[in-house]
C-alpha positions as CSV (number, residue, x, y, z in Angstrom):
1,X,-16.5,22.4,-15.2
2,X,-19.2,24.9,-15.1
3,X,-22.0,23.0,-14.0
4,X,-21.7,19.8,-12.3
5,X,-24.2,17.3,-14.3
6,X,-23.7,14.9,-11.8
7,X,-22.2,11.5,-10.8
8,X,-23.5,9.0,-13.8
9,X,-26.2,6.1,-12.5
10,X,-25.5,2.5,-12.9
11,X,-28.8,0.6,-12.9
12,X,-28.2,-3.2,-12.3
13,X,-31.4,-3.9,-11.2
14,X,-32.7,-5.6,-14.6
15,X,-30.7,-6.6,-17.7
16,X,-29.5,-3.6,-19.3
17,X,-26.6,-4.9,-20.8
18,X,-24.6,-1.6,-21.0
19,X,-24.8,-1.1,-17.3
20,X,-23.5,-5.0,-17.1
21,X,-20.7,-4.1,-18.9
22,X,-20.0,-0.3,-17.2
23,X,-20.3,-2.3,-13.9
24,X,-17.5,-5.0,-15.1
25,X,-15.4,-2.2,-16.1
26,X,-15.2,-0.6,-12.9
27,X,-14.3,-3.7,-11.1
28,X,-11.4,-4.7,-13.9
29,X,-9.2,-1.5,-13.0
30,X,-5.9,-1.8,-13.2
31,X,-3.5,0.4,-11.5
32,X,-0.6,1.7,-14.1
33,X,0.1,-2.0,-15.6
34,X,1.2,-0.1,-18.7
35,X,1.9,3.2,-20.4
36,X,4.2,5.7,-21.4
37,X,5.6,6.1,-17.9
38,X,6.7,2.8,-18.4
39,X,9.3,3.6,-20.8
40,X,10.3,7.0,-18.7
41,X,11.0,4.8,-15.6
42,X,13.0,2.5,-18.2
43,X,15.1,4.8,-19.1
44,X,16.0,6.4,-15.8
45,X,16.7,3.2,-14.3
46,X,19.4,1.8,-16.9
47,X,21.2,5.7,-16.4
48,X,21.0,5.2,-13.2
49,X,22.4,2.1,-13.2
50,X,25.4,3.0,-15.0
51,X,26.0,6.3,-13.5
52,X,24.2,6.9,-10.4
53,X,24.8,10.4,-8.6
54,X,25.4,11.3,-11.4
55,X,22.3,10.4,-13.5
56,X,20.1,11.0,-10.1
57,X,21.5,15.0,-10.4
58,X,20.7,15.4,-14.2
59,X,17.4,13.6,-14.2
60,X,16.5,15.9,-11.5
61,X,17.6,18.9,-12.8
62,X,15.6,18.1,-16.3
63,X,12.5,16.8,-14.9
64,X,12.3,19.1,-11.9
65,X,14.5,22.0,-12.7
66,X,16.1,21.7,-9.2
67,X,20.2,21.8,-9.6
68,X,22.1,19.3,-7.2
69,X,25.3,18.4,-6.0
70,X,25.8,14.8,-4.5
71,X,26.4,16.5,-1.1
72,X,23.3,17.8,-1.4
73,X,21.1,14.9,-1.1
74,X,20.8,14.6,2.0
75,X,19.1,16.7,4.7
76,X,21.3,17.5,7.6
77,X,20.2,17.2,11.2
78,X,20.4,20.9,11.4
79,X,18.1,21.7,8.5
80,X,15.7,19.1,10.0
81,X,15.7,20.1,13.4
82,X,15.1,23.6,12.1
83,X,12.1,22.6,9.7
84,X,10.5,20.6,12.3
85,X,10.6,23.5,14.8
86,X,8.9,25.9,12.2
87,X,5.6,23.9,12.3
88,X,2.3,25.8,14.2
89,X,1.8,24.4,17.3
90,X,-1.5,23.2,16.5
91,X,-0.6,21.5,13.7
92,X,2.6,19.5,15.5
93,X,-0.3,18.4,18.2
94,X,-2.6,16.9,15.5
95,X,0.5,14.9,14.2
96,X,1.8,13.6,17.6
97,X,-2.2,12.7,18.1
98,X,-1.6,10.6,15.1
99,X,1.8,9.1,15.2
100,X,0.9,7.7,18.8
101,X,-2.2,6.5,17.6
102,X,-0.5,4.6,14.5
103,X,2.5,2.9,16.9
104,X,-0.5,2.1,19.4
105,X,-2.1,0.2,16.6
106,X,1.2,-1.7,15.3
107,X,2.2,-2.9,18.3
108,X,-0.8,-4.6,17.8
109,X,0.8,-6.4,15.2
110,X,4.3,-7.7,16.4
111,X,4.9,-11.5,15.2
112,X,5.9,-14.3,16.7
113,X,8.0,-17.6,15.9
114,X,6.6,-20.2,14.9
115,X,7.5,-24.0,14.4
116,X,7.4,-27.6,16.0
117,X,9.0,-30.2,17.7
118,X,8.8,-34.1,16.7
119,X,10.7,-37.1,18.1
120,X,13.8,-36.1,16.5
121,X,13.5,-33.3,14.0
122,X,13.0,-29.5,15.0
123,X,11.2,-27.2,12.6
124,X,10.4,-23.6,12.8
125,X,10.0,-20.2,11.0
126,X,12.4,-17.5,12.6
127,X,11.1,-13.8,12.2
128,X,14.1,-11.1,11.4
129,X,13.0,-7.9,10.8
130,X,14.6,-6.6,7.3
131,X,17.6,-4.3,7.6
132,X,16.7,-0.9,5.5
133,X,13.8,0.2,3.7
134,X,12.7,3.5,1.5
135,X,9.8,5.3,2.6
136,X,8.6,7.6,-0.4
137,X,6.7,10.7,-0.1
138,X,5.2,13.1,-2.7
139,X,6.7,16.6,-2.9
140,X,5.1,19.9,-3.7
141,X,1.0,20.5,-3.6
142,X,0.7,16.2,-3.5
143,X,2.7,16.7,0.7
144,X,1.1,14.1,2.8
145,X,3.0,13.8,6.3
146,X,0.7,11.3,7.3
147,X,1.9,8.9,4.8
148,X,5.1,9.6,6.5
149,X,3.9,8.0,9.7
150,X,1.6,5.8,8.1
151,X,4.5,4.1,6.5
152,X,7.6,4.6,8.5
153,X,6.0,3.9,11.8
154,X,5.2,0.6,10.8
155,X,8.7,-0.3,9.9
156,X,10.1,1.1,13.1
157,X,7.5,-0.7,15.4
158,X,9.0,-4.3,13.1
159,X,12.4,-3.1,14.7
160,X,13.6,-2.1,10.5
161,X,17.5,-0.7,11.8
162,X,17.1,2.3,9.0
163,X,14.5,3.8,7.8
164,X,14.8,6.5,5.0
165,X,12.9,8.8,3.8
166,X,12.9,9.8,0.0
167,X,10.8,13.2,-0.9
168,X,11.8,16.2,-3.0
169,X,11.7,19.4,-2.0
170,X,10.5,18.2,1.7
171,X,7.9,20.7,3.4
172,X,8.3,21.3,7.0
173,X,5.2,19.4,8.0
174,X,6.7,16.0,6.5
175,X,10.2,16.8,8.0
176,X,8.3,16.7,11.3
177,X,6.1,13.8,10.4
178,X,9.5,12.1,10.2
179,X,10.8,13.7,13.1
180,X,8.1,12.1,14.9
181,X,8.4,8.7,13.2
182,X,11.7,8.1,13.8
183,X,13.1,8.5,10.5
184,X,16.9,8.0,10.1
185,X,17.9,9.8,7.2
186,X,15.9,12.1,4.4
187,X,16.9,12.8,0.8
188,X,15.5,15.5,-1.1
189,X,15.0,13.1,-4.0
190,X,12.1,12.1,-5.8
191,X,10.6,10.5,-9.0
192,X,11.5,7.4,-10.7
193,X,15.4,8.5,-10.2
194,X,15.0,8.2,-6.5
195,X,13.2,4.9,-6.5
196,X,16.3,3.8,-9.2
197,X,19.0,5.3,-6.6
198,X,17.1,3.5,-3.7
199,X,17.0,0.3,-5.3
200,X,20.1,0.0,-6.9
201,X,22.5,2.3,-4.5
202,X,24.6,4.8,-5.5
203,X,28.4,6.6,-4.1
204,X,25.8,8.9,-1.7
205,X,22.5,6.8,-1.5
206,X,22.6,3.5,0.5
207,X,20.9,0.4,-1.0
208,X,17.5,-0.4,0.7
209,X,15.9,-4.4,1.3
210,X,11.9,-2.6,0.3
211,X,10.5,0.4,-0.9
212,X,6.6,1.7,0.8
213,X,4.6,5.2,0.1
214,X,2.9,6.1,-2.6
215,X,4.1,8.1,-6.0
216,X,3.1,9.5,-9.2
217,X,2.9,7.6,-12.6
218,X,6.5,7.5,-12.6
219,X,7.0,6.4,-9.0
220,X,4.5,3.9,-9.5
221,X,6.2,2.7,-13.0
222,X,9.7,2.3,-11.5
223,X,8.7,0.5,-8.4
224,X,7.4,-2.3,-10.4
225,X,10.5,-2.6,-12.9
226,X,13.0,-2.6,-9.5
227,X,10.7,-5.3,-7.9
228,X,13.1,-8.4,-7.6
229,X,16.3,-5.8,-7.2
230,X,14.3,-4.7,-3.8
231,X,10.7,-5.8,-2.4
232,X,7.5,-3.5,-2.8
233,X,4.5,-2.6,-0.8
234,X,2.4,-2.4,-4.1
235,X,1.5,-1.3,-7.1
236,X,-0.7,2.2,-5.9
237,X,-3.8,3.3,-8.6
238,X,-5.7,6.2,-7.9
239,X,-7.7,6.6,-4.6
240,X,-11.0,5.0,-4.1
241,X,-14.1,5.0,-2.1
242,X,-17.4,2.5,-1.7
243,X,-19.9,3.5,-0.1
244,X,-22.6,0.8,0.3
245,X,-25.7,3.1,1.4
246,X,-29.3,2.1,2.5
247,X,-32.5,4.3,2.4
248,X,-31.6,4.9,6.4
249,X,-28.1,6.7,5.3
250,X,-27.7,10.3,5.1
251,X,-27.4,12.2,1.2
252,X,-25.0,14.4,3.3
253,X,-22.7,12.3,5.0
254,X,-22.5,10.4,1.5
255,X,-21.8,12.7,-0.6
256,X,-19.7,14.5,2.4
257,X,-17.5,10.9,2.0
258,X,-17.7,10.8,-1.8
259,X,-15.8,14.3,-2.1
260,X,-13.1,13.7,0.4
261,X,-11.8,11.1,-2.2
262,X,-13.0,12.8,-4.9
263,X,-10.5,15.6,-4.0
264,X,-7.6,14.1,-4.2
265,X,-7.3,13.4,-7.9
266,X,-8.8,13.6,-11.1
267,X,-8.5,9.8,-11.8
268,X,-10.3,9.2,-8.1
269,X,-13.1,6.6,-7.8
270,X,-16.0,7.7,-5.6
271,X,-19.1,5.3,-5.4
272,X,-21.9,4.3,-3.6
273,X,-24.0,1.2,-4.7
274,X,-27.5,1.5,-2.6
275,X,-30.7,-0.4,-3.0
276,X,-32.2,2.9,-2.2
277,X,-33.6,4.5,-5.7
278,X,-35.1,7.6,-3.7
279,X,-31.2,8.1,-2.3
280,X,-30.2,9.4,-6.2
281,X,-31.7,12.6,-6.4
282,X,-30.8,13.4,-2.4
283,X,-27.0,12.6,-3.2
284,X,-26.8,14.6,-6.5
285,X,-28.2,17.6,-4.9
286,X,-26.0,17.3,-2.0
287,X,-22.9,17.0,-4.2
288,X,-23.7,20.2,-5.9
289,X,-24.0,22.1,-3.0
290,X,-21.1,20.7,-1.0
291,X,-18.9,21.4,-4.4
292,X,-20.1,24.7,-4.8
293,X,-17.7,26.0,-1.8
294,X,-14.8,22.8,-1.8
295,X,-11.6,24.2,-3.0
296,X,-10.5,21.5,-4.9
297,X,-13.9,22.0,-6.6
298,X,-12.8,21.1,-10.1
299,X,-10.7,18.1,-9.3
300,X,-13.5,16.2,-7.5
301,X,-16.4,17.2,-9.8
302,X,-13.9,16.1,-12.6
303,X,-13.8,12.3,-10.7
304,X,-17.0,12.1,-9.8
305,X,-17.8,12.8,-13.7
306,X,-15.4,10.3,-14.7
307,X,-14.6,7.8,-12.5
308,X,-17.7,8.1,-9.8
309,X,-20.8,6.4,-10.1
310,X,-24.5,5.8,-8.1
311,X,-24.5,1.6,-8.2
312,X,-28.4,1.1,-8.4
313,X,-28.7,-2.6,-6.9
314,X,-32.2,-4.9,-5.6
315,X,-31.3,-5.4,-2.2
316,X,-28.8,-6.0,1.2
317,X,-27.8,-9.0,-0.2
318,X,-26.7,-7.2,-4.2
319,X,-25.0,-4.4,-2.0
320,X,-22.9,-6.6,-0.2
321,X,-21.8,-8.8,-3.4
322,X,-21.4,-5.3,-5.3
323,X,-18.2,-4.8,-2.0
324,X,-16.6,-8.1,-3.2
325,X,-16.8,-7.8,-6.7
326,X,-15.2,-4.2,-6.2
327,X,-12.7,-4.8,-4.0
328,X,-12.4,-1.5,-3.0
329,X,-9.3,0.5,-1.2
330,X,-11.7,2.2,1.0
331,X,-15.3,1.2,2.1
332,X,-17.6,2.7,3.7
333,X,-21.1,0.6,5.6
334,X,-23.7,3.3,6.3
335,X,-26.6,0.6,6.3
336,X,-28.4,-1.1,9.2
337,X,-26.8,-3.6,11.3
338,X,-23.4,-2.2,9.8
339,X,-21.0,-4.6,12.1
340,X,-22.3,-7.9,10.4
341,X,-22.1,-6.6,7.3
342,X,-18.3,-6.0,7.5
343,X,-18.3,-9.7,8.9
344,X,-19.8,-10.8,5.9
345,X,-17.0,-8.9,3.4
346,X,-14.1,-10.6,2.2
347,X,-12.7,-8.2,-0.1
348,X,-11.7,-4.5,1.3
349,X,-8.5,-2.7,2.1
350,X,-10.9,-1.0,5.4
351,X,-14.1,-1.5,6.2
352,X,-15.3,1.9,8.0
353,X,-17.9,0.5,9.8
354,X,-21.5,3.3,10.3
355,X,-21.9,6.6,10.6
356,X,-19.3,7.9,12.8
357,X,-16.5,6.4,11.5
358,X,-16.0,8.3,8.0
359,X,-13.0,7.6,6.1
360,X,-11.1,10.5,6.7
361,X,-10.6,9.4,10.5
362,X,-8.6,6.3,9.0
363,X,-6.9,8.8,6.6
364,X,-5.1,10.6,9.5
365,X,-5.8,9.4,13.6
366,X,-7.5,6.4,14.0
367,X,-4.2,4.4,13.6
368,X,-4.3,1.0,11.1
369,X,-2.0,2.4,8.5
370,X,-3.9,4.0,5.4
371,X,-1.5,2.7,2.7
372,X,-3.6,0.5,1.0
373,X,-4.4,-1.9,-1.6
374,X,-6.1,0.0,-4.7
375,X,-7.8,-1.1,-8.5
376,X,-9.3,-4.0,-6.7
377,X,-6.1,-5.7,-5.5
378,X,-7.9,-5.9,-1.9
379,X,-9.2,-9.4,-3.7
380,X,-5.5,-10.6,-2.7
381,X,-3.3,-8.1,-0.9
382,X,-3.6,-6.4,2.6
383,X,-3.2,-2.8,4.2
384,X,0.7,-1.8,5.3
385,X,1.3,-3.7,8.4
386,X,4.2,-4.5,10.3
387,X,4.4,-7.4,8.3
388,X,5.7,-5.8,5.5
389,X,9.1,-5.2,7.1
390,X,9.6,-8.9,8.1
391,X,10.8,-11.7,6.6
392,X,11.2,-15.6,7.9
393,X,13.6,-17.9,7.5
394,X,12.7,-21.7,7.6
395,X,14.9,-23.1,10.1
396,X,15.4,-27.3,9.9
397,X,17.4,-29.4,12.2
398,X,17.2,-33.4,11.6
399,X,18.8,-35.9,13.5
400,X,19.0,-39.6,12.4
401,X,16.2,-40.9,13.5
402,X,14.4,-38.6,11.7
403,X,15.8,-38.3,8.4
404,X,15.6,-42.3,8.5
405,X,12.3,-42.1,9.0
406,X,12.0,-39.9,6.1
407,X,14.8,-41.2,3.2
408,X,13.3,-43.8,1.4
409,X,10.4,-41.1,0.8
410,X,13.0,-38.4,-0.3
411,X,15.0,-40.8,-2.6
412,X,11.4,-42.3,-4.1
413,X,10.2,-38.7,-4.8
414,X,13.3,-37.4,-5.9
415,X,14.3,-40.3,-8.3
416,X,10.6,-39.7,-9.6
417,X,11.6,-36.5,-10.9
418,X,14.6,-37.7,-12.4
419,X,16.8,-36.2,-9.7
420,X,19.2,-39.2,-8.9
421,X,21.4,-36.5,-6.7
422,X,18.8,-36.0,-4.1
423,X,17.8,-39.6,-3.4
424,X,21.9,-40.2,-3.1
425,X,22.6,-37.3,-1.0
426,X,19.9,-39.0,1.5
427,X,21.2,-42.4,1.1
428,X,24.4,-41.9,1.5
429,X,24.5,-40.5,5.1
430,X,23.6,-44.4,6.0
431,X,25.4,-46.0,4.0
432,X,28.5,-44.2,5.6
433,X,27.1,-45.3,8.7
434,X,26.5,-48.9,7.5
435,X,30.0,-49.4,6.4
436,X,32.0,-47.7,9.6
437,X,29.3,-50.2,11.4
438,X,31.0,-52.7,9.3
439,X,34.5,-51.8,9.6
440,X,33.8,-51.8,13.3
């Protein structure tokens, strides 16, 4: 892209119907519900299914030209104490800022039982932490070690007893990131074959309870079809960003915020709704000039061209429905009295709350876990948590006072629903008493 023409304008301040409908269209995303990666993930799953190592070896060898033996799988404590130590200095400082900063956060987060007691019936929810989970992490140019912490951390801090970490050919920096997270075992494994091996187990590759971390198409396809075999976090779309901007926010810190989401994908959703009209020309001008020297130059111009948008709106009020409708992975409030704003939305994955708090901060050190809800599922879903690596187990103990108290409801309900079993299993406890009463 030679020239960048800008990100398009959506005017919804009168009735144009087209922007109506471009406007609707942005808010009906859908992250990878369906497509040809479907099928791929398909078929890799039923081979892996009925030949494991052995389909994990050839689908990696055809789809990432990387030739494996079973044995090789698995990274050694040698090889990771080695990669770890090869990181810069520097660099293993900014990670241990982070990783302390995530578990500082989580422990934030640790549940407790719940339940109560009446007369003679006790009731409660018991909180088990679940035994193994995947944590998946793109290989290659797509590295992110602070998914690694972002993910794994989490799980540890919910007491998980193994955590594993699934990445092909794992850099040094995410060998370290799981170094620091406390990451039991890595295998150089990746793609829908790894998610297949993960949820189904193979000879070399233990069976996990939930698979977290984000993935491409294929990833993505093959966590949804194992869903039921294993839990998920989510289904992950592209990255997004709203900023809700009013004529007191800065062009540069905007389009600044709109980039570094903009960079990460072509299929990235960068957008700021403002009831600002003199904000347009100020942003465009500072996109072009903060593109002109980005690296990843053509990969954000091409989402900002495609999937970014200036959301033209009346007023505070507009800006703040525009959030909700949106539901957005990442927002951003650069508008006055910014704090009851975020009070007021319903709908986000974060809420990055003024000007000093830009999204990149949550990205990496601020420490609430940046695996989040995407294509608007922040209307129902929440970020990574601790919560994600627990389960509960209803715990009910009756006596029979209690369940005397309750059986002619249970047999009048269940005989109600034609299901003559229940309202005897109920009865019949008395009636056993009633006749050794008898007998007596």
């Amino acid at each position: 892209m030679e020239t960048f023409p800008g990100a398009p304008l959506v005017d919804l301040r009168g009735d144009d119907p087209g922007a109506r409908e471009r406007w609707r269209r942005m808010c009906q995303r859908s992250a990878g519900l369906e497509g040809e990666a479907d099928a791929v993930a398909r078929a890799i799953l039923a081979d892996v299914r009925a030949r494991g190592d052995a389909a994990v070896i050839d689908h990696t060898e055809r789809l990432e030209g990387r030739a494996l033996r079973a044995e090789d799988f698995e990274i050694d404590d040698d090889a990771r104490r080695a990669a770890a130590a090869r990181v810069a200095p520097e660099l293993r400082a900014a990670l241990e800022v982070a990783a302390a900063n995530v578990d500082a956060f989580h422990r934030t987060q640790v549940f407790r039982e719940s339940g109560l007691q009446r007369a003679d019936a006790r009731l409660g929810s018991r909180v088990r932490p679940l035994g193994r989970v995947a944590v998946y992490a793109p290989g290659g140019t797509a590295a992110y070690p602070s998914s690694v912490l972002m993910a794994a951390i989490p799980a540890r801090v919910a007491g998980v007893r193994e955590v594993i970490l699934f990445t092909p050919r794992p850099s040094d920096v995410v060998v370290l990131a799981a170094e620091l997270a406390g990451v039991d075992r890595i295998f150089a494994l990746g793609g829908a074959q790894a998610i297949a091996a993960a949820a189904l187990g193979t000879a070399t590759v233990p069976r996990v309870d939930k698979i977290v971390g984000p993935g491409n198409a294929y990833v993505t396809a093959a966590k949804r079809q194992v869903f039921g075999l294993c839990d998920i976090d989510g289904i992950a779309g592209p990255s997004e960003v709203l900023i809700v901007a009013d004529e007191g926010a800065d062009p540069e810190l905007i389009a600044a915020d709109l980039l570094a989401q903009a960079e990460h994908d072509p299929l990235a959703c960068p957008i700021v709704v403002s009831d600002a009209p003199a904000l347009v020309e100020p942003i465009q001008a500072a996109l072009a000039r903060q593109l002109a020297t980005l690296p990843r130059r053509a990969i954000a111009a091409r989402a900002l061209v495609d999937h970014g948008a200036i959301v033209l709106v009346r007023d505070r009020a507009a800006m703040l429905a525009a959030a909700d409708e949106y539901a957005a992975e990442h927002l951003e409030l650069l508008i006055a009295d910014a704090d009851a704003a975020a009070e007021a939305i319903t709908c986000a994955g974060a809420i990055f709350v003024g000007p000093w708090t830009p999204e990149a901060a949550g990205d990496y050190t601020a420490g609430p876990s940046h695996v989040l809800p995407t294509a608007g599922a922040a209307r129902f879903a929440s970020p990574l948590g601790v919560w994600d690596f627990l389960k509960y187990t209803s715990i009910l103990r009756m006596g029979p006072e209690a369940l005397a108290a309750e059986a002619p409801a249970i047999a009048r309900l269940a005989r109600a629903e034609g299901l003559e079993a229940h309202a005897r299993a109920a009865e019949l406890r008395f009636e056993r008493d009633d006749a050794a009463e008898g007998e007596r």
